[in-house]
C-alpha positions as CSV (number, residue, x, y, z in Angstrom):
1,X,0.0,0.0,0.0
2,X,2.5,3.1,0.7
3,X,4.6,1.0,-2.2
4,X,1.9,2.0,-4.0
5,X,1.7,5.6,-2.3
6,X,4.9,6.7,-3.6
7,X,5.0,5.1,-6.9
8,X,1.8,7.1,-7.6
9,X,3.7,9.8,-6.3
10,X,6.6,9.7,-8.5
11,X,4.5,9.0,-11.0
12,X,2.9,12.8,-10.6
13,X,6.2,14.4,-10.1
14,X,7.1,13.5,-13.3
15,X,4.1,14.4,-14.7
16,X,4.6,18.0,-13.0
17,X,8.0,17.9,-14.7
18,X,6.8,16.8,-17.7
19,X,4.3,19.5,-18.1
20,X,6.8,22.1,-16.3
21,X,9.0,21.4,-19.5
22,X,6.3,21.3,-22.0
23,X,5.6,25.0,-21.2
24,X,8.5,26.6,-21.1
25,X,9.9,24.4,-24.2
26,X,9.9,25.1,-27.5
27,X,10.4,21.6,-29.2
28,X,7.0,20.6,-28.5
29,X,7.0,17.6,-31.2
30,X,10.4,16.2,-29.1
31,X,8.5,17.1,-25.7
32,X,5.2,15.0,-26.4
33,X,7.5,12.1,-27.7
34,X,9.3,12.4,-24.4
35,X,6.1,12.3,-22.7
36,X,4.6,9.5,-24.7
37,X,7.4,7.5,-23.4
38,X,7.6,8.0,-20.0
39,X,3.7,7.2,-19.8
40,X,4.6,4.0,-21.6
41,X,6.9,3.4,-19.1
42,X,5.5,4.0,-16.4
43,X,2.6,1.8,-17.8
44,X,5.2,-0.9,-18.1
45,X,6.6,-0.6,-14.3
46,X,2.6,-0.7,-12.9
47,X,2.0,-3.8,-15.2
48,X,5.2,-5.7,-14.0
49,X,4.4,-4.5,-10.0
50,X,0.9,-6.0,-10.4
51,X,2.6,-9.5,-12.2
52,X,5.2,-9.6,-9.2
53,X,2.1,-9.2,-6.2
């Protein structure tokens, strides 16, 4: 459960970051792939947590 907690946690930090960067970039095409990726990988990392409990 707090696991959990601060996975979810990281997991909106990065967003914050993610959108932190999105407005003061300018590359906004490299900036979405960026983001599209670390979605996807945080996708991956819930997915594989869920397998392992």
């Amino acid at each position: 459960e707090e696991e959990n907690q601060k996975l979810m946690m990281k997991k909106e930090n990065v967003l914050i970051i993610i959108n932190v960067i999105a407005y003061y970039g300018k590359d906004h095409n490299y900036l979405l792939k960026l983001q599209l990726e670390l979605k996807i990988q945080l996708h991956v990392i819930l997915i594989k947590k869920e397998m392992l409990e």
